[in-house]
C-alpha positions as a Markdown table, in Angstrom:
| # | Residue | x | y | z |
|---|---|---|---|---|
| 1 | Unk | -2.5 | -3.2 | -20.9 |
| 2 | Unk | -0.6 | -6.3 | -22.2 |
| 3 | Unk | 1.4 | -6.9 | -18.4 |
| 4 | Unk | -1.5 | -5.4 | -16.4 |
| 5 | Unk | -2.4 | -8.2 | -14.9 |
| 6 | Unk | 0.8 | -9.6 | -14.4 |
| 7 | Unk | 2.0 | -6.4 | -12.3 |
| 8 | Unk | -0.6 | -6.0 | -10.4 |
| 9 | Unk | -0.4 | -9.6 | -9.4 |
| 10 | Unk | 2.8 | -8.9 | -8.5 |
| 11 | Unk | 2.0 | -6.4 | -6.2 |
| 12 | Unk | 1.9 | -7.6 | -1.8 |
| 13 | Unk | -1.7 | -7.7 | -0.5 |
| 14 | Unk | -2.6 | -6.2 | 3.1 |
| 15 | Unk | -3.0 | -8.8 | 5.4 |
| 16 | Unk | -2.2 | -11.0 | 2.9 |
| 17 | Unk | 1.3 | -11.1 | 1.3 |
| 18 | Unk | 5.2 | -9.3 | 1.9 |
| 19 | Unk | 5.6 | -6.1 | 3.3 |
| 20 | Unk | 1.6 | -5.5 | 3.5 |
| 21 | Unk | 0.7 | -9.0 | 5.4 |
| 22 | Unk | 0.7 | -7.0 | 8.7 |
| 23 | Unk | -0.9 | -4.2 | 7.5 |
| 24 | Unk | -4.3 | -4.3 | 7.4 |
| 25 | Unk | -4.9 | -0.6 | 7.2 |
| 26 | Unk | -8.0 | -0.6 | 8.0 |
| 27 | Unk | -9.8 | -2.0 | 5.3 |
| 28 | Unk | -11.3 | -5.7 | 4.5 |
| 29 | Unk | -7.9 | -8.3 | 4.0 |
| 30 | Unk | -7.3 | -8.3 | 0.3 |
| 31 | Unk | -8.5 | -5.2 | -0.6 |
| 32 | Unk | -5.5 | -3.3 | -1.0 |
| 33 | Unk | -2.4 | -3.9 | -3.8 |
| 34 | Unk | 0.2 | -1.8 | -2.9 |
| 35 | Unk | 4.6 | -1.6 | -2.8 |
| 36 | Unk | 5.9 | 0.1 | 0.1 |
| 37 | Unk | 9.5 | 2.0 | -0.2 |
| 38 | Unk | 12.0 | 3.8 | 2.1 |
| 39 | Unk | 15.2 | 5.4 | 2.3 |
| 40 | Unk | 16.6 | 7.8 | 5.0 |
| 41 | Unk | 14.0 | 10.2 | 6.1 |
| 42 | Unk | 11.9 | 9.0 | 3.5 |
| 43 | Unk | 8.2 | 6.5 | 3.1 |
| 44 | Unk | 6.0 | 5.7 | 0.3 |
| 45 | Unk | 3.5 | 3.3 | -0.1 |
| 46 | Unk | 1.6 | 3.5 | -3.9 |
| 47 | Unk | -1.1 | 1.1 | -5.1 |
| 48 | Unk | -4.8 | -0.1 | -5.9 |
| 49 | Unk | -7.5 | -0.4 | -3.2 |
| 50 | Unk | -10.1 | -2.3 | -4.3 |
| 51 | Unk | -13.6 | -0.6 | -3.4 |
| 52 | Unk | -16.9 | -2.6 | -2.4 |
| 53 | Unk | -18.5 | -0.9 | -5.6 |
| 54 | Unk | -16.0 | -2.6 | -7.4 |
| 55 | Unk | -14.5 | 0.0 | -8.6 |
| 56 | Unk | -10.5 | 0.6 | -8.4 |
| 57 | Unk | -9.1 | 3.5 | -7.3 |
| 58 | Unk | -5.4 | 4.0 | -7.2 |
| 59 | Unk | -3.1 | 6.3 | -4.8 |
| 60 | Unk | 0.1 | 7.0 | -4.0 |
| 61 | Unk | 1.6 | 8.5 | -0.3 |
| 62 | Unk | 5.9 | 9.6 | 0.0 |
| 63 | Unk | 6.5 | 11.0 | 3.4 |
| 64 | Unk | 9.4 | 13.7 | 3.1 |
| 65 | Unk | 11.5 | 13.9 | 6.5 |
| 66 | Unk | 10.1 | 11.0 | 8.1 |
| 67 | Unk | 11.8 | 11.0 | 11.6 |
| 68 | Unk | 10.2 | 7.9 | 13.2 |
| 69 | Unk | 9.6 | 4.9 | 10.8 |
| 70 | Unk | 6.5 | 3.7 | 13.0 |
| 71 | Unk | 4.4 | 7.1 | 12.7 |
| 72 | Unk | 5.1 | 7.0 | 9.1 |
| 73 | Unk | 3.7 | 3.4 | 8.6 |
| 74 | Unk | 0.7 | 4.3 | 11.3 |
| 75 | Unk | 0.1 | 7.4 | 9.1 |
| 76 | Unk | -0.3 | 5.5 | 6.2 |
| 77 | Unk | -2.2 | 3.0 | 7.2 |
| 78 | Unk | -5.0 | 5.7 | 8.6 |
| 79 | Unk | -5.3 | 7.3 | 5.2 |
């Protein structure tokens, strides 16, 4: 609870911030906190989404034997 805040202020915003400001996902700008990751064959993307209720749901997507970085990101994106 103490660095709560602090990490997820740390955290890019879609449409808003690093690796999410072109991602827009589908939602409102702003609504989700999230940290993308890759390696070889691999794509995650874990973080808050901010719901009009107000309340906060959290979720995490990795993407085993990812073959074409695009359709990973699109996939996530449409979840």
């Amino acid at each position: 609870p103490e660095i709560a805040a602090e990490f997820i202020s740390s955290l890019p915003v879609n449409g808003r911030s690093g690796t999410l400001k072109r991602r827009a996902m589908g939602l409102d700008e702003g609504r989700v906190r999230a940290k993308t990751g890759s390696i070889n064959g691999v794509s995650s993307l874990a973080g808050l989404v901010y719901a009009r209720s107000g309340r906060i749901y959290t979720f995490s997507i990795i993407l085993n034997q990812v073959i074409n970085k695009d359709d990973a990101v699109e996939f996530e994106n449409s979840l």
